[in-house]
N, C-alpha and C positions, 0 to 999 in steps of 0.2 A: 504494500500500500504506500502510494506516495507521502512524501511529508507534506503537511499542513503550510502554508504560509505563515500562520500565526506561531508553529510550532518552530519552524527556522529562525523568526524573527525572535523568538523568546531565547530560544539558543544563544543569538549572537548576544542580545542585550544583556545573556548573565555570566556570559563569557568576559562582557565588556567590565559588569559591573566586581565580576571575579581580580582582575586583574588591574580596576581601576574604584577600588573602594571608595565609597563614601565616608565621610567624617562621623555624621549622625546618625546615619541609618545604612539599611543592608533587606536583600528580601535574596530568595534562591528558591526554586523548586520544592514542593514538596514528595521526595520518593522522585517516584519516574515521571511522574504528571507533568507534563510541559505547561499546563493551562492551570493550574492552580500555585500560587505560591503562598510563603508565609515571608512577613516584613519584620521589621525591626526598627523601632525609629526612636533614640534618646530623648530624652528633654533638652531642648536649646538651654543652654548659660543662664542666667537673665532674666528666665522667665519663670512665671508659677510652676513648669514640668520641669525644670532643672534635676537634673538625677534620675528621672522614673526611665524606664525603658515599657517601652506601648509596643505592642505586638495589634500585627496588622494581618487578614487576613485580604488574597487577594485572585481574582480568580478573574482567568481571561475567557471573555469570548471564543468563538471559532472564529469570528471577522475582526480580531486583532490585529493588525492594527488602525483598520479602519471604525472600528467601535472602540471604547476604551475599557480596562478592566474595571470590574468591581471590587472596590475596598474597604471595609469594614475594619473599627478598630476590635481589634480582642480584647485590650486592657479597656477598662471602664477609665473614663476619661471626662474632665469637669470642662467643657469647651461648648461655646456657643458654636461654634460649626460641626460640631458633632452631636448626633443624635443618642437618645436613649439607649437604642440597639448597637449603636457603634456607627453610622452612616455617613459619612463624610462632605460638608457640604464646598465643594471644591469647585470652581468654573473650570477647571482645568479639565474635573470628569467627567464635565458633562456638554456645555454651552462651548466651552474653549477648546476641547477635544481636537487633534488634529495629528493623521495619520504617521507623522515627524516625531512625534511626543516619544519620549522614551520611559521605562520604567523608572529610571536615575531621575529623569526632568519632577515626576512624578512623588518621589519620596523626599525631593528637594523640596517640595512647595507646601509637603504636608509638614518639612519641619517649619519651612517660612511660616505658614501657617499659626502654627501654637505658638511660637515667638510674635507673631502680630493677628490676630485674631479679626477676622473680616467683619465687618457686622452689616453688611448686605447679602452675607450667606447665610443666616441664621435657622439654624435644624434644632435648636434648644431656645424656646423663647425666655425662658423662665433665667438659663442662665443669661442669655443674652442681656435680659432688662437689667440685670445685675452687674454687667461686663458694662454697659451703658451709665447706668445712674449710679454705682458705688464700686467704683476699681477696685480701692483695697478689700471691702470684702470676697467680691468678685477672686481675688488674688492669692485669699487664703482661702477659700473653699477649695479651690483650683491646687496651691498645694496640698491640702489634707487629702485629697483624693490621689493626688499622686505619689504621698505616703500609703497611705490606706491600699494601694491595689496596683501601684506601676515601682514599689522599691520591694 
């Protein structure tokens, strides 16, 4: 059976990211699955996640890379762009999406992300209003979660 386009291109991209590591974060295969992966993405310096490591679950398409993969976090995480189940509100994975886009481009913008928090992507309103109307507490709820379930 032939290989997949998606299946090649997930090849090269972890070949890429094998040999050309990220700072923050890492995702690779899971087993033999070319279309499922699992991530890995630190807390930025700086910010409320400082220290926690968030596991990301990630799962491609067959029309990879012309659709984007689906990403979920696994660590429970206090973020206005993130939803209750884990759901990531990202223009990157959806609206911004563009066949170019790499997995790398991808686990960059989810650390930019938690280092600056969009608040035009909002999947938690509750955190959100919080993130909005009172930073600091918004700041420590956001670390205690990241004790509590990312250290």
């Amino acid at each position: 059976m032939a290989m997949s386009l998606a299946v090649k291109r997930l090849q090269k991209e972890f070949l890429d990211l094998s040999q050309h590591p990220l700072e923050l974060c890492s995702a690779g295969p899971v087993e033999e699955n070319m279309l499922t992966w699992q991530g890995v993405v630190i807390g930025p310096q700086g910010s409320p996640y400082e220290g926690g490591v968030f596991h990301l679950d990630i799962v491609f398409p067959d029309t990879y890379p012309l659709k984007p993969p689906q990403i979920q976090f696994n660590t429970p995480i206090y973020h206005p762009n993130v939803s209750e189940n884990g759901c990531i509100g990202l223009d990157l994975l959806t609206s911004r999406w563009v066949p170019t886009c790499t997995v790398s481009q991808v686990l960059l913008a989810i650390c930019a992300m938690l280092a600056d928090p969009n608040p035009n992507n909002i999947l938690d309103p509750d955190v959100a209003t919080l993130f909005l109307e009172d930073r600091p507490r918004f700041e420590l709820q956001a670390r205690k979660w990241t004790r509590e379930y990312a250290m």
